[in-house]
N, CA, C and O atoms as a GROMACS GRO file, in nm:
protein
  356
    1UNK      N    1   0.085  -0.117   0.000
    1UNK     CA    2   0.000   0.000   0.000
    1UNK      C    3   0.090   0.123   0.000
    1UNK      O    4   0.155   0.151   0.100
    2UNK      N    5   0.094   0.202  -0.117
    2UNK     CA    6   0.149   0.343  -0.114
    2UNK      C    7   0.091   0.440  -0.066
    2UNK      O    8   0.154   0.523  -0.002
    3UNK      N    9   0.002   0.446  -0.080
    3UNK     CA   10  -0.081   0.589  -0.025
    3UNK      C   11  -0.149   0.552   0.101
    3UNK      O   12  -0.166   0.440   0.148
    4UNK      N   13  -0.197   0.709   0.162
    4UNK     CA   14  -0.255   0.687   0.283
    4UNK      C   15  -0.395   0.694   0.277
    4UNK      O   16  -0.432   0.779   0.196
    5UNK      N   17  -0.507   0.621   0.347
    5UNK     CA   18  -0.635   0.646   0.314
    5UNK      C   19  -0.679   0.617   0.418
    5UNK      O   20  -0.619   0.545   0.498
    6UNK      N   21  -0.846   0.692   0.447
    6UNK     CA   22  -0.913   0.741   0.574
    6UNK      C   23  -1.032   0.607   0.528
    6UNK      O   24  -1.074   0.587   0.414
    7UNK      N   25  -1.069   0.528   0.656
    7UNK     CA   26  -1.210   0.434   0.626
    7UNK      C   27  -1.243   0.473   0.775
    7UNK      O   28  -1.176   0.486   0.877
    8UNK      N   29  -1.418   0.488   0.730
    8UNK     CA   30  -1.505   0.515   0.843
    8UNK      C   31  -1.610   0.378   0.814
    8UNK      O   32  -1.663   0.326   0.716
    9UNK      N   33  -1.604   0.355   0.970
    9UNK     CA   34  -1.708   0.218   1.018
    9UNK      C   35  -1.832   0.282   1.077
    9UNK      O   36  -1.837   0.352   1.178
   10UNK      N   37  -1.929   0.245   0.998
   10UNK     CA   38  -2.116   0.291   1.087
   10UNK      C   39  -2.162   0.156   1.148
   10UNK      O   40  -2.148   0.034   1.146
   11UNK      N   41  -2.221   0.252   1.199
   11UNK     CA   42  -2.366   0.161   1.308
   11UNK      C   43  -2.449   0.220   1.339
   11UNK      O   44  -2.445   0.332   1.390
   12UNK      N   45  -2.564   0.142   1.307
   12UNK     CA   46  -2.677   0.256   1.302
   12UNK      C   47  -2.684   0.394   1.214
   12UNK      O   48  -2.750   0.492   1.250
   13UNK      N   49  -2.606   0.388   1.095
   13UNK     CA   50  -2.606   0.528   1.055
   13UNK      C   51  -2.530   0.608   1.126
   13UNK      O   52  -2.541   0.728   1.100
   14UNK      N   53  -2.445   0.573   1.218
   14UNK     CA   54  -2.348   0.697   1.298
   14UNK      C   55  -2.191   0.638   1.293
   14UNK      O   56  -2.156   0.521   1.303
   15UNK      N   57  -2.112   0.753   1.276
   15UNK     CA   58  -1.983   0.667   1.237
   15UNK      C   59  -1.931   0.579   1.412
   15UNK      O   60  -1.964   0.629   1.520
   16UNK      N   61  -1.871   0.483   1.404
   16UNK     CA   62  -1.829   0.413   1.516
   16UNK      C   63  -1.711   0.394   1.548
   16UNK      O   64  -1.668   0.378   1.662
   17UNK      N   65  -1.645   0.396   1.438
   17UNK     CA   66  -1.488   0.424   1.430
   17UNK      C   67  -1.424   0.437   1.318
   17UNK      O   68  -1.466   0.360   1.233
   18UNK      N   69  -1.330   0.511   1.281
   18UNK     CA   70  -1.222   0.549   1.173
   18UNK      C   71  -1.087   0.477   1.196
   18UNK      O   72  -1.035   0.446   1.304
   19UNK      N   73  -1.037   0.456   1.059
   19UNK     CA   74  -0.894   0.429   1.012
   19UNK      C   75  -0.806   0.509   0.946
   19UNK      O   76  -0.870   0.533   0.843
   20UNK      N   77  -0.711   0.563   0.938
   20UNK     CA   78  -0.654   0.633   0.874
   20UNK      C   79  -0.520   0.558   0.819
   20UNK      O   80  -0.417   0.594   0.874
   21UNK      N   81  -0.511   0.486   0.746
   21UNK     CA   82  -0.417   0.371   0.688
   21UNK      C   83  -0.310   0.452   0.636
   21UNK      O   84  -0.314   0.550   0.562
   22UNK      N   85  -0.183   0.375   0.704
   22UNK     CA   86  -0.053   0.460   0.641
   22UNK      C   87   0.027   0.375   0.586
   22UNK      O   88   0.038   0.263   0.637
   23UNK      N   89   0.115   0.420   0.446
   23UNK     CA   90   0.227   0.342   0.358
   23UNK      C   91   0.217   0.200   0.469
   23UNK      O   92   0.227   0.186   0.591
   24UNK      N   93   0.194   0.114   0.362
   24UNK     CA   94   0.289   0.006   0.443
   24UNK      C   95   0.279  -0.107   0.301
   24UNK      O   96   0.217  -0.109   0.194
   25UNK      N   97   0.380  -0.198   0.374
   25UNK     CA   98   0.404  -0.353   0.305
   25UNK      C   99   0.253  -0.399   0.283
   25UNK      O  100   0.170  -0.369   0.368
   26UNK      N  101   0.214  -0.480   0.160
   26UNK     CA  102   0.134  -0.531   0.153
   26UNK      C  103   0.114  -0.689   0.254
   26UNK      O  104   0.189  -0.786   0.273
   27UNK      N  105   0.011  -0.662   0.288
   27UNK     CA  106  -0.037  -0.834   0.402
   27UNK      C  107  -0.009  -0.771   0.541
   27UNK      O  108  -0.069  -0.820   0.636
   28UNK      N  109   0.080  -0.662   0.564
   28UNK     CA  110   0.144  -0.572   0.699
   28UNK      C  111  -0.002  -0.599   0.814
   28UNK      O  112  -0.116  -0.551   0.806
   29UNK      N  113   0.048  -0.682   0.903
   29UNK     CA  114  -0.087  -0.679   1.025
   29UNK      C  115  -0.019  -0.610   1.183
   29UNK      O  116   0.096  -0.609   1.227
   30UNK      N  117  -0.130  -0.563   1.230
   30UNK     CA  118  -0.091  -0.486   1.361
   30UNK      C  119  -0.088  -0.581   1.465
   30UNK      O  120  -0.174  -0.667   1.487
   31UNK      N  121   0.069  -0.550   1.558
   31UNK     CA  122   0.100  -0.657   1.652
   31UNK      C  123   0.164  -0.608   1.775
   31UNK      O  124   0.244  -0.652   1.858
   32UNK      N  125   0.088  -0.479   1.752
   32UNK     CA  126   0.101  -0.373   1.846
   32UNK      C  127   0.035  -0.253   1.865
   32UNK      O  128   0.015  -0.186   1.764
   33UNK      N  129  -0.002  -0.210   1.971
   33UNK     CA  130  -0.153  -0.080   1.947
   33UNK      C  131  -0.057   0.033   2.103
   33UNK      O  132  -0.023   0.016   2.220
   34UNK      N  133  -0.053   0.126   2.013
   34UNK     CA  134  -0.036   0.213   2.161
   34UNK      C  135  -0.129   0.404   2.085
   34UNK      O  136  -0.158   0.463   1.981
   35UNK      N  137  -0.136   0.415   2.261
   35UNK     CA  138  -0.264   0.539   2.256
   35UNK      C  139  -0.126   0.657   2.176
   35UNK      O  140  -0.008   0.636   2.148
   36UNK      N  141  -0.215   0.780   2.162
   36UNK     CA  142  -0.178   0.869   2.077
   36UNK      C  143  -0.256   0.999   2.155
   36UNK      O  144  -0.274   1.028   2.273
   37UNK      N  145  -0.289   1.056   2.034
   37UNK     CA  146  -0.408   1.172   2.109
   37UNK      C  147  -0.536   1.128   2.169
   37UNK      O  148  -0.578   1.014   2.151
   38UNK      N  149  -0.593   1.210   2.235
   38UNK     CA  150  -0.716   1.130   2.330
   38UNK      C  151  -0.815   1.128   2.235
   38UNK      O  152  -0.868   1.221   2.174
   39UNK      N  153  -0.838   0.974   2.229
   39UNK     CA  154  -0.948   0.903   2.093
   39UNK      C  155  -0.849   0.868   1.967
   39UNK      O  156  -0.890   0.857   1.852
   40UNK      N  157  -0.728   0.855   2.003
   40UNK     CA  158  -0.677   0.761   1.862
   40UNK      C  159  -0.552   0.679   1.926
   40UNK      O  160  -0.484   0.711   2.024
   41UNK      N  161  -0.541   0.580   1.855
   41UNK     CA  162  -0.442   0.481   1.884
   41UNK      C  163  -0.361   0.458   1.769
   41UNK      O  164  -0.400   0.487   1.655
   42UNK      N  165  -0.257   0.411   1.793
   42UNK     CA  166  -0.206   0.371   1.654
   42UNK      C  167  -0.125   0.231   1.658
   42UNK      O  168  -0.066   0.207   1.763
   43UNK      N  169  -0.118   0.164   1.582
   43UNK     CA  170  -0.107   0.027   1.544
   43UNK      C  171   0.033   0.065   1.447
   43UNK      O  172   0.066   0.165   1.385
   44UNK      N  173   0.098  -0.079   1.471
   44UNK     CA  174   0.227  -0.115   1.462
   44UNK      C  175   0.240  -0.236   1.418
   44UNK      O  176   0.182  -0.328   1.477
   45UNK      N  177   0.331  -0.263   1.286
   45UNK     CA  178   0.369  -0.368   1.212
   45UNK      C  179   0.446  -0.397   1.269
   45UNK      O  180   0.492  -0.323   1.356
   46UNK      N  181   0.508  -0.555   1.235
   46UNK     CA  182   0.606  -0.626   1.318
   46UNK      C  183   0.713  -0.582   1.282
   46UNK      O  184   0.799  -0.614   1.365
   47UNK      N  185   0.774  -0.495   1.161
   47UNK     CA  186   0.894  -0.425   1.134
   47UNK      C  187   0.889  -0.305   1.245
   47UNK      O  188   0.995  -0.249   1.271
   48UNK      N  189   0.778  -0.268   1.305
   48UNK     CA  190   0.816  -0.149   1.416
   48UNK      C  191   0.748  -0.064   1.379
   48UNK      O  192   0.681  -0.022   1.474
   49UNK      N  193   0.722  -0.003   1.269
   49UNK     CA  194   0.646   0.127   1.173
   49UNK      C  195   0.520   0.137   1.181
   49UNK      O  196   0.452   0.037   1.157
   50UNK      N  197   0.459   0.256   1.216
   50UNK     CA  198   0.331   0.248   1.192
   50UNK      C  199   0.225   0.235   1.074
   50UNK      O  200   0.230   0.307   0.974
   51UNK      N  201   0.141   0.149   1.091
   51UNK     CA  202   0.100   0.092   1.009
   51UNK      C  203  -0.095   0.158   0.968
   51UNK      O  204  -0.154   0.163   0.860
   52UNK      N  205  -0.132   0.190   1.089
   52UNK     CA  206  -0.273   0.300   1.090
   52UNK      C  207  -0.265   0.400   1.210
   52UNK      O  208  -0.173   0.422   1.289
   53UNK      N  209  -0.377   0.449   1.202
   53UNK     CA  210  -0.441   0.552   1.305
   53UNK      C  211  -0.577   0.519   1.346
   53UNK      O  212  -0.667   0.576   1.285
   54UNK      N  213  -0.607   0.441   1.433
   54UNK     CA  214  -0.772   0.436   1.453
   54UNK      C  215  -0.797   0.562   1.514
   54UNK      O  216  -0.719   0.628   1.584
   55UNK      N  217  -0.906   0.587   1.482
   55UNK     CA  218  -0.970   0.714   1.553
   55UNK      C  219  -1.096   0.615   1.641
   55UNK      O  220  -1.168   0.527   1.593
   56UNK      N  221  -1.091   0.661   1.774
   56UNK     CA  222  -1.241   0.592   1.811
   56UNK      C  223  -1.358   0.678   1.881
   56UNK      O  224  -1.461   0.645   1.942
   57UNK      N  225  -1.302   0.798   1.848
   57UNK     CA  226  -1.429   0.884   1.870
   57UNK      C  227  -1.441   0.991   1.748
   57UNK      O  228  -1.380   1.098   1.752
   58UNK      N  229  -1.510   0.961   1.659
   58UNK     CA  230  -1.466   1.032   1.519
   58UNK      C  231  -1.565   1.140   1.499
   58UNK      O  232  -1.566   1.197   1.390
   59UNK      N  233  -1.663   1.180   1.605
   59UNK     CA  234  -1.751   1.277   1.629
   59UNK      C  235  -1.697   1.392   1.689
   59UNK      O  236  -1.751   1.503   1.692
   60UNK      N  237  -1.541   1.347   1.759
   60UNK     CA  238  -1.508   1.438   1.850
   60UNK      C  239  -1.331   1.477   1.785
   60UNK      O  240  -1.247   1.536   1.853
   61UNK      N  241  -1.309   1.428   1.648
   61UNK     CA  242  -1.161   1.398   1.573
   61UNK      C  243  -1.141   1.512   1.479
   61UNK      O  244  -1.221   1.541   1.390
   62UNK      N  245  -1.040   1.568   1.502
   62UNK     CA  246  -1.010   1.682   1.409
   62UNK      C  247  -0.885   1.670   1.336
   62UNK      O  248  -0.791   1.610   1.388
   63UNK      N  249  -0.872   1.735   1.192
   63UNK     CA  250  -0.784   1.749   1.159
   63UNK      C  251  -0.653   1.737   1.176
   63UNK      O  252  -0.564   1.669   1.125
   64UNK      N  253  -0.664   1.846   1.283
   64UNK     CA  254  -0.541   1.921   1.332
   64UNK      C  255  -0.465   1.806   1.442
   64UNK      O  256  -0.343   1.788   1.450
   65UNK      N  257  -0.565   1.738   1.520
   65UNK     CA  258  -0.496   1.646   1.585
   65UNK      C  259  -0.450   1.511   1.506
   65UNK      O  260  -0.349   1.444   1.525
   66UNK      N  261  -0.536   1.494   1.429
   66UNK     CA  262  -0.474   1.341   1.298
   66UNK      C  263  -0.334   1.391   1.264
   66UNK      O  264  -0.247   1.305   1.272
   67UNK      N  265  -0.281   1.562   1.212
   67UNK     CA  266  -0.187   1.594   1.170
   67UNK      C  267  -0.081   1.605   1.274
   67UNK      O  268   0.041   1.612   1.258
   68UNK      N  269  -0.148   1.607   1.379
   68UNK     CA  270   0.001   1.589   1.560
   68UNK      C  271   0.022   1.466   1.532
   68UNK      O  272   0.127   1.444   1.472
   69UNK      N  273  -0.040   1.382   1.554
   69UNK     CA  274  -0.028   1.247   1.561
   69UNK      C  275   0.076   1.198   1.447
   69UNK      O  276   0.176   1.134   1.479
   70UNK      N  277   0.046   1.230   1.307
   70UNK     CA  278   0.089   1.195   1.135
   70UNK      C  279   0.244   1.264   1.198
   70UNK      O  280   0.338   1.193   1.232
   71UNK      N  281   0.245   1.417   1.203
   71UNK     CA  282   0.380   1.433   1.299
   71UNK      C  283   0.472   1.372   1.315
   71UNK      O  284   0.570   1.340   1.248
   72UNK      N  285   0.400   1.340   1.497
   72UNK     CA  286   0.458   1.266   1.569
   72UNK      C  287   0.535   1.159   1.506
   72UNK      O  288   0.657   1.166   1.525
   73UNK      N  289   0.497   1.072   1.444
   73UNK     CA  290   0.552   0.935   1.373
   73UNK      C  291   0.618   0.974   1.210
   73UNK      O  292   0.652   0.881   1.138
   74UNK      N  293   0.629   1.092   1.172
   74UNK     CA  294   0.749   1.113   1.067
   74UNK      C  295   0.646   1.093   0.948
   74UNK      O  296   0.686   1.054   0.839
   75UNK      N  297   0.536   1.115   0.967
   75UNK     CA  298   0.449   1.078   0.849
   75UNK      C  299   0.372   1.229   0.770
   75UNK      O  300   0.363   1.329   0.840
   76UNK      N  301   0.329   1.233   0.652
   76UNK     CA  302   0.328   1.347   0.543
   76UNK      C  303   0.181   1.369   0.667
   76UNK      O  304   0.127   1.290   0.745
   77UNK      N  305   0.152   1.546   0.628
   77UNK     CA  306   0.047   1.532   0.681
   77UNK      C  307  -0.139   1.490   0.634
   77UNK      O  308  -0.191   1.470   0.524
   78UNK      N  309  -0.165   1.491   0.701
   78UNK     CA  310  -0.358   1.469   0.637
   78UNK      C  311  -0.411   1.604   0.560
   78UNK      O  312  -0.401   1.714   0.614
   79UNK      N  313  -0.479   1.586   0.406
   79UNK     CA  314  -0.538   1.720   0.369
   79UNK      C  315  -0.643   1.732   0.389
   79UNK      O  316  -0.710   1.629   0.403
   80UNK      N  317  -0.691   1.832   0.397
   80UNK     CA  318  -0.859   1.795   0.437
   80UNK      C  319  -0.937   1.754   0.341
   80UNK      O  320  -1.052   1.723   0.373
   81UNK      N  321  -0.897   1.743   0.207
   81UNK     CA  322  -1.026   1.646   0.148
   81UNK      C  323  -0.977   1.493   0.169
   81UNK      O  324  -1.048   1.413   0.108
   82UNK      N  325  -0.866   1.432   0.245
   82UNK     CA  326  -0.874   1.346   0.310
   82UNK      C  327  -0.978   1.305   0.434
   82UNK      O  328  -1.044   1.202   0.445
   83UNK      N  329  -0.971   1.415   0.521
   83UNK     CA  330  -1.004   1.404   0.582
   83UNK      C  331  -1.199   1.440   0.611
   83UNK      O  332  -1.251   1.438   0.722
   84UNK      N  333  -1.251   1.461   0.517
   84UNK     CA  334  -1.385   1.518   0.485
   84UNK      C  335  -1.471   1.396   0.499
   84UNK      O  336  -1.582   1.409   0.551
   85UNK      N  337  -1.426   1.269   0.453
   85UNK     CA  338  -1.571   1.158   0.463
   85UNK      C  339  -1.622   1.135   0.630
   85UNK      O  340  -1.732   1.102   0.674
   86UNK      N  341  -1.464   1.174   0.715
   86UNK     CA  342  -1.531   1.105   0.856
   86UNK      C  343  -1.594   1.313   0.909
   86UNK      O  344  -1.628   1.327   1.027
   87UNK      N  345  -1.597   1.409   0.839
   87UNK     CA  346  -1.654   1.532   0.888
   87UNK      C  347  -1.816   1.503   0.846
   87UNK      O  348  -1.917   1.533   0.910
   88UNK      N  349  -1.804   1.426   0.695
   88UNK     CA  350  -1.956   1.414   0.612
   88UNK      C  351  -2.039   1.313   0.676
   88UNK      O  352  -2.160   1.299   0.655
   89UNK      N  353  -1.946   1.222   0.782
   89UNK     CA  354  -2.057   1.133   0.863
   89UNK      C  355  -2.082   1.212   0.998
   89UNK      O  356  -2.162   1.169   1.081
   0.00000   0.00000   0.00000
C-alpha cells in the first residue's frame, strides 16, 4: 500500500470508528496498538512502523490532531479532502 487512506465504520447510521491507513508492506498486520491523542491509537507492524491511526471517537476527531499524531511518527500530513468523509458522517 502506497498511499494513505481514511475508512469510516457505521452503526446505526453513525460513524463508530475510523482508520486512517498509512504506507505500508502489503499483508502488513498490527502486533502492536499504543494510545496517541485522546481518541486515537495507533497500530504497529512487526517491522516497528506504523502501520494506521484508529480514531475511536470520530464525532469528536479533528484534523489538526490526525496531523500531531501523522507528525509525531514522521508521516506526510492529512489534507482535508482526506479528511472530509469522517466530517460528512
Amino acid at each position: 500500500m502506497q498511499d494513505s487512506y481514511l475508512e469510516v465504520t457505521f452503526r446505526h447510521g453513525k460513524a463508530l470508528a475510523a482508520y486512517y491507513y498509512l504506507p505500508r508492506p502489503a499483508g502488513g498486520t498490527s502486533v502492536r496498538t499504543e494510545p496517541a491523542e485522546a481518541g486515537m491509537l495507533v497500530d504497529y507492524g512487526r517491522d516497528g512502523r506504523p502501520i494506521r491511526i484508529e480514531i475511536t471517537a470520530p464525532s469528536r476527531a479533528s484534523l489538526a490532531a490526525l496531523n500531531r499524531v501523522l507528525r509525531s511518527l514522521g508521516q506526510d500530513p492529512a489534507r482535508r479532502e482526506d479528511f472530509a468523509p469522517l466530517r460528512a458522517a
